[in-house]
mmCIF file of the N, C-alpha and C atoms, coordinates in Angstrom:
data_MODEL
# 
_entry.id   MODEL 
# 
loop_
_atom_site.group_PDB 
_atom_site.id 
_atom_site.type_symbol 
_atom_site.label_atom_id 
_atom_site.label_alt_id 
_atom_site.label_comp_id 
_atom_site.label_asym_id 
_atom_site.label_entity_id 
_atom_site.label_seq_id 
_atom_site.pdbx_PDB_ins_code 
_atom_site.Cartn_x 
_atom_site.Cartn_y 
_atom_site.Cartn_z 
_atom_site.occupancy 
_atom_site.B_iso_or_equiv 
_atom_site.pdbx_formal_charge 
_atom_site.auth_seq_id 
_atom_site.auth_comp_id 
_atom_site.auth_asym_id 
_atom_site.auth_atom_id 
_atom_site.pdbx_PDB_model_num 
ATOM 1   N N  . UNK A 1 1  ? 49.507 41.391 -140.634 1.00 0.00 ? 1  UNK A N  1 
ATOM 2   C CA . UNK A 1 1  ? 48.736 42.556 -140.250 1.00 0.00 ? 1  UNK A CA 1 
ATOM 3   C C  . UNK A 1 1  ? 48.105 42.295 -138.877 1.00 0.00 ? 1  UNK A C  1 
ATOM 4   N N  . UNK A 1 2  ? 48.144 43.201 -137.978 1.00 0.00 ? 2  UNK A N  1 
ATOM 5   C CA . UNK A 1 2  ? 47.737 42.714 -136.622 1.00 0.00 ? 2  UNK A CA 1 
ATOM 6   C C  . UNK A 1 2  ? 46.692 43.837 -136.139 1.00 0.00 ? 2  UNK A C  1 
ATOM 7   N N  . UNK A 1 3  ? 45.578 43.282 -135.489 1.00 0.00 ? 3  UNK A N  1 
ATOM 8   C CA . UNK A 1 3  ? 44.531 44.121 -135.634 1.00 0.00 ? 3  UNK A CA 1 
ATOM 9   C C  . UNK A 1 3  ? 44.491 44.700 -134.251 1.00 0.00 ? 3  UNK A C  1 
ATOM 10  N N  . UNK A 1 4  ? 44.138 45.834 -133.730 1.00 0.00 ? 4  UNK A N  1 
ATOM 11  C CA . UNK A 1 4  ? 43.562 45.660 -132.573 1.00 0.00 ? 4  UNK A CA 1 
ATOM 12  C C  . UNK A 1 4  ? 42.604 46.552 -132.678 1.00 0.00 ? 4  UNK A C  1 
ATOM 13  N N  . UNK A 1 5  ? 42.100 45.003 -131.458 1.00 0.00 ? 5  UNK A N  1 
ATOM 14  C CA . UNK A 1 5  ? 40.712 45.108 -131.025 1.00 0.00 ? 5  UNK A CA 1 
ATOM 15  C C  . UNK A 1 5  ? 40.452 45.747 -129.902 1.00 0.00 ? 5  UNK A C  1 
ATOM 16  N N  . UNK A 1 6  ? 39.053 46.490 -129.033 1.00 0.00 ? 6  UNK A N  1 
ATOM 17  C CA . UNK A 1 6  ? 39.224 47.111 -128.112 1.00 0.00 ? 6  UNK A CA 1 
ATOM 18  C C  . UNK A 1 6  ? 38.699 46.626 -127.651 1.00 0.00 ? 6  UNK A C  1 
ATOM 19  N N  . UNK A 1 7  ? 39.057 46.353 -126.003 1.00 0.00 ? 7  UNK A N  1 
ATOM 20  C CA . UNK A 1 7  ? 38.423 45.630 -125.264 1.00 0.00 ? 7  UNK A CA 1 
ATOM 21  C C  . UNK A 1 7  ? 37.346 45.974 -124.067 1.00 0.00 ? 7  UNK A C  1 
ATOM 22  N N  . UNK A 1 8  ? 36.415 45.651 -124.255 1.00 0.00 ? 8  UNK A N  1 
ATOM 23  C CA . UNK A 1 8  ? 35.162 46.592 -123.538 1.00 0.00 ? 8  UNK A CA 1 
ATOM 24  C C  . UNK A 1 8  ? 34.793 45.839 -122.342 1.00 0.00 ? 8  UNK A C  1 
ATOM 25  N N  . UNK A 1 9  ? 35.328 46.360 -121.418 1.00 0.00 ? 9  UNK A N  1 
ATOM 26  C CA . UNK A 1 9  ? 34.093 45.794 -120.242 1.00 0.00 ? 9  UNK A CA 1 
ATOM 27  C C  . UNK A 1 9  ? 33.134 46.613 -119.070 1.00 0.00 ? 9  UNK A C  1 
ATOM 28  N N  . UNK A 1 10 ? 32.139 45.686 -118.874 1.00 0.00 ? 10 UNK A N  1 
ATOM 29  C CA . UNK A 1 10 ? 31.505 46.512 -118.224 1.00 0.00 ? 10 UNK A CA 1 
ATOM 30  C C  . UNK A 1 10 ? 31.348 47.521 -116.634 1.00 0.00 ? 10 UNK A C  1 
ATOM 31  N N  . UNK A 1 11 ? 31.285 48.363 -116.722 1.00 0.00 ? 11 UNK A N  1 
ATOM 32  C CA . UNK A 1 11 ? 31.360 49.559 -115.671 1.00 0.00 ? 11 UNK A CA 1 
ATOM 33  C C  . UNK A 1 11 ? 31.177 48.392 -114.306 1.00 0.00 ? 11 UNK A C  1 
ATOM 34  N N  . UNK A 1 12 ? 31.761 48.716 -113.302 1.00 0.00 ? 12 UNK A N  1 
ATOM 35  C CA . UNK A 1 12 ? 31.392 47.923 -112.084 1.00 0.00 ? 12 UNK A CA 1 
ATOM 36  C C  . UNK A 1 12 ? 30.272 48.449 -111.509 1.00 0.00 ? 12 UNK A C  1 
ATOM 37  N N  . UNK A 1 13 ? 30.302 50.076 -112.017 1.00 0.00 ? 13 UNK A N  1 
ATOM 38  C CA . UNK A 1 13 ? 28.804 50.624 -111.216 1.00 0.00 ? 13 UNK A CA 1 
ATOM 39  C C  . UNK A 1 13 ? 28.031 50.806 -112.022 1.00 0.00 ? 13 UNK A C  1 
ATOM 40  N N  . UNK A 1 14 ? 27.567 50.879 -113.085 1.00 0.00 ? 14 UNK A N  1 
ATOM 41  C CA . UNK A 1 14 ? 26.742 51.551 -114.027 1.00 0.00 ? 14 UNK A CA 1 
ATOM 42  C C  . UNK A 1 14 ? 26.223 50.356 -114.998 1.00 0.00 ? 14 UNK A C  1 
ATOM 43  N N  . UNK A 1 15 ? 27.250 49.381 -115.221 1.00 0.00 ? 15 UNK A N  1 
ATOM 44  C CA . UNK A 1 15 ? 27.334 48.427 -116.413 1.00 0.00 ? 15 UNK A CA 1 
ATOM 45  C C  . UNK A 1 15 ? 27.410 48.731 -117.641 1.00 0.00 ? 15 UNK A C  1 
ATOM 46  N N  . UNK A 1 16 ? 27.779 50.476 -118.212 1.00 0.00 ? 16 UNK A N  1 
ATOM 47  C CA . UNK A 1 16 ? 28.051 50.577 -119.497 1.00 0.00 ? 16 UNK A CA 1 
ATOM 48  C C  . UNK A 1 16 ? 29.099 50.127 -119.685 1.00 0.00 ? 16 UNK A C  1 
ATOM 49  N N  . UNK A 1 17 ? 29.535 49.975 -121.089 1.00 0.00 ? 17 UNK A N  1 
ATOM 50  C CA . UNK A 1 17 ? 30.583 49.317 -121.912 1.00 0.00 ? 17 UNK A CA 1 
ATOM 51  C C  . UNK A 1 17 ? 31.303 50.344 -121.918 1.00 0.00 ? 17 UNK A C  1 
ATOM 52  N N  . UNK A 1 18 ? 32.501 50.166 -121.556 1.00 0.00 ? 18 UNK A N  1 
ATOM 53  C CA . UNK A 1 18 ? 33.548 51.265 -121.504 1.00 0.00 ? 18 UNK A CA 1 
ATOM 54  C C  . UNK A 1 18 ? 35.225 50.210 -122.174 1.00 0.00 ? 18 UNK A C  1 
ATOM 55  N N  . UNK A 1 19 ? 35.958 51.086 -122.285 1.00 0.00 ? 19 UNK A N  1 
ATOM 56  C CA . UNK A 1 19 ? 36.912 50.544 -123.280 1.00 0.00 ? 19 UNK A CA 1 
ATOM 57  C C  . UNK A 1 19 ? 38.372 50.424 -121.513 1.00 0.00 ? 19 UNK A C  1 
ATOM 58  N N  . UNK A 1 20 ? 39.114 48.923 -122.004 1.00 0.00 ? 20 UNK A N  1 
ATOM 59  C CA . UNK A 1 20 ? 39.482 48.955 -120.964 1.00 0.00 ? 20 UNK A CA 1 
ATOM 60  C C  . UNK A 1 20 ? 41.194 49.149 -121.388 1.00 0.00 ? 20 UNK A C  1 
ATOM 61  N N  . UNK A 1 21 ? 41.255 50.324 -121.730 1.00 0.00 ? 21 UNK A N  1 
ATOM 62  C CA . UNK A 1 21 ? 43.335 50.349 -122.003 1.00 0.00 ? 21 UNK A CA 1 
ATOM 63  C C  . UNK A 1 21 ? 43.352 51.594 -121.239 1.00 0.00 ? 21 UNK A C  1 
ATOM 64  N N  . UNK A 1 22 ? 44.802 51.605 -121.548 1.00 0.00 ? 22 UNK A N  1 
ATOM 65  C CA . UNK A 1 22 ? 45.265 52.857 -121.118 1.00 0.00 ? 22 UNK A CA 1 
ATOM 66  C C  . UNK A 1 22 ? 45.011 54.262 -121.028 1.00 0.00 ? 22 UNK A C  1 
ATOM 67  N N  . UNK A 1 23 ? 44.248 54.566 -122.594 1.00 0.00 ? 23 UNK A N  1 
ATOM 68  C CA . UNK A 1 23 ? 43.404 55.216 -122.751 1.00 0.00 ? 23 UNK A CA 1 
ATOM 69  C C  . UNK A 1 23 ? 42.377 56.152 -121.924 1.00 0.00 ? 23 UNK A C  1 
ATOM 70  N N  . UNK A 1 24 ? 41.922 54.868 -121.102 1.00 0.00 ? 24 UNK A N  1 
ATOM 71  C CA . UNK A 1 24 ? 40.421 55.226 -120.165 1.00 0.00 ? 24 UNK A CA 1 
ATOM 72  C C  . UNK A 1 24 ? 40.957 55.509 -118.577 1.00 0.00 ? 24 UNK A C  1 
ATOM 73  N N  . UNK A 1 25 ? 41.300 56.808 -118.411 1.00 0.00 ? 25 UNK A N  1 
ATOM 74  C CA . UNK A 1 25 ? 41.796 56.703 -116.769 1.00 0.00 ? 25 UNK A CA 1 
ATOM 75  C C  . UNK A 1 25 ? 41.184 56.311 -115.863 1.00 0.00 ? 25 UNK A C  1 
ATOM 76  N N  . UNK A 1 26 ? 39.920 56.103 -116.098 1.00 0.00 ? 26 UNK A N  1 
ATOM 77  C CA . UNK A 1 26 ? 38.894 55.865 -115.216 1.00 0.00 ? 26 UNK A CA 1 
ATOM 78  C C  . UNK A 1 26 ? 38.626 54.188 -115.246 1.00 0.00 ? 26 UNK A C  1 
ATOM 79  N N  . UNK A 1 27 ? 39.733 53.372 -115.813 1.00 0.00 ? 27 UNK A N  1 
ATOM 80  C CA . UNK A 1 27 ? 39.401 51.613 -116.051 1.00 0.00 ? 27 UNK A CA 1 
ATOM 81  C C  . UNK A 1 27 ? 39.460 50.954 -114.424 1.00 0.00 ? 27 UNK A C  1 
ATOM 82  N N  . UNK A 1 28 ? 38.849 50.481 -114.013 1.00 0.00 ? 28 UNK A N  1 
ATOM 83  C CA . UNK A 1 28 ? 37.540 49.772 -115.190 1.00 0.00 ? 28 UNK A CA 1 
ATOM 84  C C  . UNK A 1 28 ? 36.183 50.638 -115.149 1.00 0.00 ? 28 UNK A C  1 
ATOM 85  N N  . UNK A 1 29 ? 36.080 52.023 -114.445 1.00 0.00 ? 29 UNK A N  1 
ATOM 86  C CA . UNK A 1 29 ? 35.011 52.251 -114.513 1.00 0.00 ? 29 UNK A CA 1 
ATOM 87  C C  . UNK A 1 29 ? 34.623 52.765 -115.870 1.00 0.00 ? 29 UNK A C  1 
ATOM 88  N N  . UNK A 1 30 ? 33.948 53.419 -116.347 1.00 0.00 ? 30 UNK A N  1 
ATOM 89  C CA . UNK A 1 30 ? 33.116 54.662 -117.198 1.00 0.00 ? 30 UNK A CA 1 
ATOM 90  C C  . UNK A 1 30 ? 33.846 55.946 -117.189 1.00 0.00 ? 30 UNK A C  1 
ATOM 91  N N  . UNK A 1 31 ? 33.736 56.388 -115.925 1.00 0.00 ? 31 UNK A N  1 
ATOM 92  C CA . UNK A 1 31 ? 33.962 57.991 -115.654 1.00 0.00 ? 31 UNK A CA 1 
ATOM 93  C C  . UNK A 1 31 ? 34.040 57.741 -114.364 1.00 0.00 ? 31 UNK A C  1 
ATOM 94  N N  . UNK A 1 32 ? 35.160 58.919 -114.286 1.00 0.00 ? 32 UNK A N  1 
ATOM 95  C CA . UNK A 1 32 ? 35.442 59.404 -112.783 1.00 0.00 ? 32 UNK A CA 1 
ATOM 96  C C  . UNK A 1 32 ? 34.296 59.831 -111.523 1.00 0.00 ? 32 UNK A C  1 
ATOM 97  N N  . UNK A 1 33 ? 32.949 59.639 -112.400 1.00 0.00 ? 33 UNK A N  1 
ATOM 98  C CA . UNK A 1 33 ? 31.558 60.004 -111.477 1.00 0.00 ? 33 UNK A CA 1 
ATOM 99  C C  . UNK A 1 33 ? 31.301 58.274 -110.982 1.00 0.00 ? 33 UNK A C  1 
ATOM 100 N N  . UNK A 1 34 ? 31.593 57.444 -112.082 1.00 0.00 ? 34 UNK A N  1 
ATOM 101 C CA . UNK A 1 34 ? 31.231 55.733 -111.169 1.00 0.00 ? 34 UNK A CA 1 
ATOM 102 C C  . UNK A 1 34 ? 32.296 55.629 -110.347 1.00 0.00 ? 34 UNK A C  1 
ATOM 103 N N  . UNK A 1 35 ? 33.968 55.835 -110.442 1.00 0.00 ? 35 UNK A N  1 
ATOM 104 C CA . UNK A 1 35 ? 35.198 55.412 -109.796 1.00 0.00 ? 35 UNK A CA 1 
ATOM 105 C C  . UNK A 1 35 ? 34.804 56.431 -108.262 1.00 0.00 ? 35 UNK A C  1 
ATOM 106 N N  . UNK A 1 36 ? 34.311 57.353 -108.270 1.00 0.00 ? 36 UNK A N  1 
ATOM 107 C CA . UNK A 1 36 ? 34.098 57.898 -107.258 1.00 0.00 ? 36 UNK A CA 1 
ATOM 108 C C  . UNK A 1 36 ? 33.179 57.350 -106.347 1.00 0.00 ? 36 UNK A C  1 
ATOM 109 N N  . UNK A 1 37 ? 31.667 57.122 -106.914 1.00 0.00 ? 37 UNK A N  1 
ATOM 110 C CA . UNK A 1 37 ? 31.068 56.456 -106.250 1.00 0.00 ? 37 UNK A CA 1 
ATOM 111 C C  . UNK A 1 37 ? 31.500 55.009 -105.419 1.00 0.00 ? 37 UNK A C  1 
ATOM 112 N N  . UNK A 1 38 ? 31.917 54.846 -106.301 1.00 0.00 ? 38 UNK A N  1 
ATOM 113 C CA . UNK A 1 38 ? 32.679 53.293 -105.518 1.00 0.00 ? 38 UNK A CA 1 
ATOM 114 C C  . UNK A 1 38 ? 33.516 53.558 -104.520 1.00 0.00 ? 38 UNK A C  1 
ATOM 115 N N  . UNK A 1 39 ? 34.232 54.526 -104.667 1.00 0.00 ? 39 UNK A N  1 
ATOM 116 C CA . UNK A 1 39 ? 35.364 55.047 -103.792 1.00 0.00 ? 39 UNK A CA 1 
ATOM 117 C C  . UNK A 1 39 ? 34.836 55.459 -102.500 1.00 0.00 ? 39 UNK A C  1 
ATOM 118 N N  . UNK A 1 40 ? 33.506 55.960 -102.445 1.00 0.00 ? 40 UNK A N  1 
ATOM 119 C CA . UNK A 1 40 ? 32.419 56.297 -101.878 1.00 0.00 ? 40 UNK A CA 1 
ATOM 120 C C  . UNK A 1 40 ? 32.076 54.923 -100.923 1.00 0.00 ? 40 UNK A C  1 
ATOM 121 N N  . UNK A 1 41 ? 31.821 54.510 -101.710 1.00 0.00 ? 41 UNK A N  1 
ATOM 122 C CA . UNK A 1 41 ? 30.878 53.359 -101.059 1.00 0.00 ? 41 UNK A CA 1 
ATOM 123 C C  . UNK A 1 41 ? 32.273 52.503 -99.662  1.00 0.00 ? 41 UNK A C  1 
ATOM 124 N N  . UNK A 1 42 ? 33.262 52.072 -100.564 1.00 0.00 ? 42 UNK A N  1 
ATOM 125 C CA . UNK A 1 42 ? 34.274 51.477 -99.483  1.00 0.00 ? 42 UNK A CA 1 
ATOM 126 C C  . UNK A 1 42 ? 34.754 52.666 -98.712  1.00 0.00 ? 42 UNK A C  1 
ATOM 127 N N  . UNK A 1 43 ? 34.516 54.250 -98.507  1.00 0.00 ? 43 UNK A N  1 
ATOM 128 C CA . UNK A 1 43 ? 35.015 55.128 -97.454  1.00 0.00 ? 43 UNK A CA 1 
ATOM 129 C C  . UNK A 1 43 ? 34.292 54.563 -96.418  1.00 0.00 ? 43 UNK A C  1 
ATOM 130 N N  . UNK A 1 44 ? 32.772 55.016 -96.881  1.00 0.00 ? 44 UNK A N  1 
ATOM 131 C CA . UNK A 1 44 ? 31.589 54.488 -95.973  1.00 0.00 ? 44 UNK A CA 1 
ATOM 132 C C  . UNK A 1 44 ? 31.268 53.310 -95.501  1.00 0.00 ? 44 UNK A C  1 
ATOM 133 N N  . UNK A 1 45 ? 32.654 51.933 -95.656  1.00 0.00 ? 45 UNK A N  1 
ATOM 134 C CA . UNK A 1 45 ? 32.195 50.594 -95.203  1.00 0.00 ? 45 UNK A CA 1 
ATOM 135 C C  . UNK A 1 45 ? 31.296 49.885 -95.614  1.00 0.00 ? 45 UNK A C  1 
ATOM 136 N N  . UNK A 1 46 ? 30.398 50.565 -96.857  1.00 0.00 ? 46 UNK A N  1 
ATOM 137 C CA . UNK A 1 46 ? 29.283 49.289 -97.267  1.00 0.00 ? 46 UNK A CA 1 
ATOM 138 C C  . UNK A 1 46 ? 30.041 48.614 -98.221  1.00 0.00 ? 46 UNK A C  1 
ATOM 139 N N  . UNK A 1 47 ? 31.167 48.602 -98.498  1.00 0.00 ? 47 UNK A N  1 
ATOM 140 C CA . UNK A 1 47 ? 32.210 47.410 -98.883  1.00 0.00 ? 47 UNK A CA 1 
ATOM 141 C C  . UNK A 1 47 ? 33.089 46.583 -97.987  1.00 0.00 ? 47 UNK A C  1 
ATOM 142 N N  . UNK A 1 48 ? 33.414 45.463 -97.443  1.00 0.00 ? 48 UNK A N  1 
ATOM 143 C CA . UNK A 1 48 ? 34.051 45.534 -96.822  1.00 0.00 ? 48 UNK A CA 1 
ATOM 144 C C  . UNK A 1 48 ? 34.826 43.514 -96.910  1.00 0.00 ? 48 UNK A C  1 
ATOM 145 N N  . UNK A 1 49 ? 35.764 43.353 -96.691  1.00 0.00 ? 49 UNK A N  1 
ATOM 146 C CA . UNK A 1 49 ? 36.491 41.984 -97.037  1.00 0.00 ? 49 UNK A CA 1 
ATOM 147 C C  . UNK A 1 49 ? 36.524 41.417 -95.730  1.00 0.00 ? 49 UNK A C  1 
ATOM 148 N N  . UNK A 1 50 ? 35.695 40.073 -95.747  1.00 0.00 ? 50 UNK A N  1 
ATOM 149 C CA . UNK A 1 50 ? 35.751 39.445 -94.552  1.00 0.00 ? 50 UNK A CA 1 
ATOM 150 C C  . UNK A 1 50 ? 36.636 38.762 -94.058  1.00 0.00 ? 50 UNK A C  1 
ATOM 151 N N  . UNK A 1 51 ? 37.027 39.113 -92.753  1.00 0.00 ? 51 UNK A N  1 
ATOM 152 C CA . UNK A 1 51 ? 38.237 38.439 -91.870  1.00 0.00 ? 51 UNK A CA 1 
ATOM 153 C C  . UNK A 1 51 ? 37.750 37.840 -90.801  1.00 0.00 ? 51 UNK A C  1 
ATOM 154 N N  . UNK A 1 52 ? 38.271 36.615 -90.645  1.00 0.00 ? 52 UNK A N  1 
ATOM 155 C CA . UNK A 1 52 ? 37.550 35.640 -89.629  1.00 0.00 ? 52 UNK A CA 1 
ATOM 156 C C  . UNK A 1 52 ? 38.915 36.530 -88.413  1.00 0.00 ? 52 UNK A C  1 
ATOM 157 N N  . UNK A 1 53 ? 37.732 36.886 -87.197  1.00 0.00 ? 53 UNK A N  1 
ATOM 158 C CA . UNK A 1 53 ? 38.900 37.451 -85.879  1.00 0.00 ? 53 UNK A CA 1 
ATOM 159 C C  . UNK A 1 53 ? 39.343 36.275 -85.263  1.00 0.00 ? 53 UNK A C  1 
ATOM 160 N N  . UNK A 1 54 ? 40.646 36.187 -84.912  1.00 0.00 ? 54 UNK A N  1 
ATOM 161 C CA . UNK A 1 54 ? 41.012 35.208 -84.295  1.00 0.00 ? 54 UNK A CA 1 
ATOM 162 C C  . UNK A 1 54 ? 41.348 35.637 -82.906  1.00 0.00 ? 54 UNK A C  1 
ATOM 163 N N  . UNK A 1 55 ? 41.265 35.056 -81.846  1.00 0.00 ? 55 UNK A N  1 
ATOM 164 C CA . UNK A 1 55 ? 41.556 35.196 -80.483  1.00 0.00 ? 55 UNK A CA 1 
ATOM 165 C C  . UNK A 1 55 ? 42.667 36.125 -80.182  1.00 0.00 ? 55 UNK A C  1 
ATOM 166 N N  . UNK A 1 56 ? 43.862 34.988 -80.748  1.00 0.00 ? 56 UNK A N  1 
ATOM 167 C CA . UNK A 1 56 ? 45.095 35.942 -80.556  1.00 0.00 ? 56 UNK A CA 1 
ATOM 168 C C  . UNK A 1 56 ? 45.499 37.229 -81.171  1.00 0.00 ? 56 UNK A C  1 
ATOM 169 N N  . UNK A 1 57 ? 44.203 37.405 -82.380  1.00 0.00 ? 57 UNK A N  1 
ATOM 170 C CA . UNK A 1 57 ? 44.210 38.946 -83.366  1.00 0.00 ? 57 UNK A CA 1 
ATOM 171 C C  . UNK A 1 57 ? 43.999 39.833 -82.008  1.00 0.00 ? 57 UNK A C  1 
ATOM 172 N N  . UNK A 1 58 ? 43.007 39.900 -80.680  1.00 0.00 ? 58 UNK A N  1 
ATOM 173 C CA . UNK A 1 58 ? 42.708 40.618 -79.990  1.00 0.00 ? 58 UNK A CA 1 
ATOM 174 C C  . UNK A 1 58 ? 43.574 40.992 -78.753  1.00 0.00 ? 58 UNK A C  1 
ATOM 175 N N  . UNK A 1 59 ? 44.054 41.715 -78.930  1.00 0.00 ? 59 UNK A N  1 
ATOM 176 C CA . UNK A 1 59 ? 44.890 41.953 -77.819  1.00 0.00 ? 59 UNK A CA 1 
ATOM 177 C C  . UNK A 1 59 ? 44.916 43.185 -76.076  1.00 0.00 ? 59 UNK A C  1 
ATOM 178 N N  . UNK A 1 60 ? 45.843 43.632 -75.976  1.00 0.00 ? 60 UNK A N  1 
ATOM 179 C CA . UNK A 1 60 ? 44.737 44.379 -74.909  1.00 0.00 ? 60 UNK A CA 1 
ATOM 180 C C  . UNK A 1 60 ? 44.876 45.588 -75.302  1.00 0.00 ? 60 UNK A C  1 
ATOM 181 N N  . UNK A 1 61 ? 46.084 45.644 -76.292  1.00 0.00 ? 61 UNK A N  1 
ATOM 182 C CA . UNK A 1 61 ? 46.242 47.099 -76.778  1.00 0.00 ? 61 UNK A CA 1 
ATOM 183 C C  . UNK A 1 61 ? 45.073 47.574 -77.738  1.00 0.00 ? 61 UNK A C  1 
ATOM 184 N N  . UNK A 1 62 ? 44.542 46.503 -78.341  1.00 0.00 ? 62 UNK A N  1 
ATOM 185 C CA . UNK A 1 62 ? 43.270 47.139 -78.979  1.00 0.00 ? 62 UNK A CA 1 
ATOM 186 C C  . UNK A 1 62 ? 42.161 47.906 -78.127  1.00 0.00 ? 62 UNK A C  1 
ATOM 187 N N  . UNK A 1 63 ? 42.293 47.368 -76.718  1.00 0.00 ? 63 UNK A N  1 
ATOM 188 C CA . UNK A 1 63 ? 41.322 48.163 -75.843  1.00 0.00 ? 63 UNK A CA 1 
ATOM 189 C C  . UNK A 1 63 ? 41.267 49.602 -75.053  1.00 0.00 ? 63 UNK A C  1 
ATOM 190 N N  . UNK A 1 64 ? 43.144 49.684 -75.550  1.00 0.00 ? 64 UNK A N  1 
ATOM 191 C CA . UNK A 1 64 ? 43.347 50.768 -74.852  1.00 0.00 ? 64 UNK A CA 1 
ATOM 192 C C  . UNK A 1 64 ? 42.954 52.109 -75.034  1.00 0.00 ? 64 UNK A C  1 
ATOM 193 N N  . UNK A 1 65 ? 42.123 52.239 -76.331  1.00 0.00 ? 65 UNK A N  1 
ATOM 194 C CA . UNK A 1 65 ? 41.916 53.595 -76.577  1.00 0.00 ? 65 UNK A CA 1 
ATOM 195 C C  . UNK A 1 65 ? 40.929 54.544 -75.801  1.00 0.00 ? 65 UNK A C  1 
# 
């Protein structure tokens, strides 16, 4: 007999317990009101993944605009 269990984790924005399958279109958030906000937040850059610039990353075409 094989059970399943549901697996809950917590909202990235909110921290409610939300169920994380297929089920939940909104995984890993809650609801499409936290997945938005977040979506929100990295439009607006207060998310952002740090990249060390390297010399040769800069070129002159970056200046041309």
């Amino acid at each position: 007999m094989e059970t399943n269990k549901k697996r809950l984790v917590a909202c990235p924005n909110c921290k409610k317990l939300s169920e994380f399958s297929s089920g939940n279109a909104f995984r890993p958030f809650c609801s499409e009101r936290c997945k938005m906000i977040d979506l929100g937040l990295w439009a607006s850059e207060q998310y952002a993944i740090p990249v060390e610039i390297k010399p040769e990353d800069l070129t002159d075409e970056s200046f041309d605009h």
